[in-house]
C-alpha positions in Angstrom: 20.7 126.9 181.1 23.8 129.3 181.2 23.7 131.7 184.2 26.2 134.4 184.0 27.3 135.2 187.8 29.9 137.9 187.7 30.4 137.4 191.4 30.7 133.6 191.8 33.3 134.0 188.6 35.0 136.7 190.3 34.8 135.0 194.0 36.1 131.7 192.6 39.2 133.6 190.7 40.4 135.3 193.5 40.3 132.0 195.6 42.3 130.4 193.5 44.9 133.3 192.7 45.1 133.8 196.8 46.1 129.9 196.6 48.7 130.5 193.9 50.0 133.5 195.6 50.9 131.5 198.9 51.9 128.2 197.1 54.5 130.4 195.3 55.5 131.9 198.5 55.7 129.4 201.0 55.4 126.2 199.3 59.3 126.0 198.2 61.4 123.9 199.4 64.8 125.1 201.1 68.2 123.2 200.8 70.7 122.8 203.9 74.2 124.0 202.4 75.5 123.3 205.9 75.3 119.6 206.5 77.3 117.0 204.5 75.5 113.8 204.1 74.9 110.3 202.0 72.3 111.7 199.6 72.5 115.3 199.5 73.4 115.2 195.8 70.2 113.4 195.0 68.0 115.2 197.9 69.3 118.3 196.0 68.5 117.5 193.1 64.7 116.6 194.0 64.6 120.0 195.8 65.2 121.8 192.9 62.4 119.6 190.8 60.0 120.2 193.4 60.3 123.9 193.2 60.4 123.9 189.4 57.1 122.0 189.9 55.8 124.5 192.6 56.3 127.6 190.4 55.0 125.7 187.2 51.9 124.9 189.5 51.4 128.3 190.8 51.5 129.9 187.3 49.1 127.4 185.7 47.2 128.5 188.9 47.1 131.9 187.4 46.6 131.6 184.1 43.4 129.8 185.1 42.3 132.7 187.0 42.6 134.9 183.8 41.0 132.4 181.8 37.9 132.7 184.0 38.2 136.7 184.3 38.5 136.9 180.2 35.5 134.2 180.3 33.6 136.8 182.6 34.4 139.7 181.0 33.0 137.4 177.5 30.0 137.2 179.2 29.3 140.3 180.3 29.8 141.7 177.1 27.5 139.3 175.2 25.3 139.8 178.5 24.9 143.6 177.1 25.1 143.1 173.1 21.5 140.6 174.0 20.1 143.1 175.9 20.4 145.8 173.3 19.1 143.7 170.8 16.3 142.7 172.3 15.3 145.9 173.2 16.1 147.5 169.9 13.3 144.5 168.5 11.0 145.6 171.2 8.5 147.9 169.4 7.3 150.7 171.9 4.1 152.2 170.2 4.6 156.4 170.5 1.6 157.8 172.3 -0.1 159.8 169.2 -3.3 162.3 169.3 -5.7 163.2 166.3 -8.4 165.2 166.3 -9.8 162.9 163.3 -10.0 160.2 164.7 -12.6 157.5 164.3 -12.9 154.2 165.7 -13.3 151.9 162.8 -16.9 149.9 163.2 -17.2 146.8 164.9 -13.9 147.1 167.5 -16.0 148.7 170.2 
């Protein structure tokens, strides 16, 4: 069974984009221009992959997030098209008066 839960979708999406949002800000790495040591070239170097790798994390992050908005937003909108055609194949019979009427024999 598929269970369309606007709020969980939009719960989990903002979870995760609050998680990109701070990885982005406070997950990169600083480099000490001050200090000379054996290693800084490389330690550099590894710096600057690791915040290539931060950023490329954090915008996957986000482009998950609108994948699951678009997906509720999908949902939602087939949510509503199935509701209106069910109800357009529901027949409602219209209340109807006649003074001819007659019960046909045998019903009652």
């Amino acid at each position: 069974m598929i269970e369309n839960n606007s709020y969980t979708a939009q719960s989990c999406a903002t979870s995760i984009s609050q998680a990109a949002t701070r990885l982005a800000d406070q997950g990169l790495s600083q480099k000490d221009n001050g200090s000379e040591y054996l290693g800084k070239t490389s330690a550099s170097s590894a710096i600057d992959q690791e915040n290539q790798a931060t950023d490329q994390l954090a915008s996957q992050l986000m482009q998950f997030v609108r994948l699951i908005q678009q997906t509720d937003q999908e949902f939602q909108a087939v949510d509503a098209r199935l509701s209106s055609q069910i109800m357009e194949q529901i027949e409602v019979p219209t209340a109807s008066y006649s003074a001819d009427f007659t019960p046909r024999s045998g019903l009652f």
